[in-house]
C-alpha positions in Angstrom: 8.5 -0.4 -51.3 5.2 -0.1 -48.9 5.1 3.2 -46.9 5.9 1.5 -43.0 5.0 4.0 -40.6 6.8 3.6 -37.3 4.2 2.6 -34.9 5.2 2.9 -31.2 4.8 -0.3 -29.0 1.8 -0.7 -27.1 1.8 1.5 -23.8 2.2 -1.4 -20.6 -0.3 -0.2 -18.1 1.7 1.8 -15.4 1.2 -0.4 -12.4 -1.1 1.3 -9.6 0.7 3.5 -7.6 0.2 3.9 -4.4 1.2 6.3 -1.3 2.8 4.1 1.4 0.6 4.9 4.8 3.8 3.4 7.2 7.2 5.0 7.2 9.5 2.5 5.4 12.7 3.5 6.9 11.1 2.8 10.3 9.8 -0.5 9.6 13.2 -1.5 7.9 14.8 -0.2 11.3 13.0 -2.9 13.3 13.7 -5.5 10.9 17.3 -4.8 10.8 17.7 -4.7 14.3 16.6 -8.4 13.8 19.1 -8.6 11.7 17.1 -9.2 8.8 16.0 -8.0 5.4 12.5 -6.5 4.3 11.4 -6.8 0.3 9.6 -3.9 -1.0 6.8 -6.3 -2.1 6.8 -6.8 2.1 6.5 -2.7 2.9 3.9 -2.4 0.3 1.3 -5.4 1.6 2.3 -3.8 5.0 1.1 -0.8 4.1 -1.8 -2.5 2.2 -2.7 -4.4 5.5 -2.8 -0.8 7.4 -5.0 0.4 5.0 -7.7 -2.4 5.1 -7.4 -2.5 9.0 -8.3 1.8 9.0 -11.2 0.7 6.5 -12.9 -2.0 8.8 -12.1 0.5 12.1 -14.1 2.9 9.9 -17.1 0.6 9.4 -17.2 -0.6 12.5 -17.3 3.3 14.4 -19.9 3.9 11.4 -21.7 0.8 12.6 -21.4 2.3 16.0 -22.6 5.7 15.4 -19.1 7.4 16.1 -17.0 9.5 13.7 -14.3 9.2 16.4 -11.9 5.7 15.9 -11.1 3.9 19.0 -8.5 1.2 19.6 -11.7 -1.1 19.9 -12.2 -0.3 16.3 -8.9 -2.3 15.7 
């Protein structure tokens, strides 16, 4: 009989986690005073969107000469 080592299954790649930059329970608050129901794939491209929108307020204050973000940046 041939030595069969166990071999562990291949590792998935962990899925990129990321730190939510909303506050869930809030934005589940407004939706369910809609009366309606929020996906967590929804929360997380929220959060996502957020993210990109601080990114271009950023390059456009850098474009501006600021270091200070203004509701224009938006």
């Amino acid at each position: 009989m041939a030595d069969e080592k166990a071999t562990p299954p291949a590792a998935e790649p962990a899925k990129k986690e990321r730190d939510l930059l909303i506050v869930q329970s809030k934005v589940r608050e407004i939706i369910r005073s809609k009366e309606k129901r929020a996906s967590d794939d929804f929360i997380t491209a929220l959060s996502d969107l957020v993210q990109r929108s601080i990114e271009k307020a950023i390059e456009r204050a850098v474009a501006n000469g600021r270091s200070t973000l203004r509701d224009a940046d938006l």
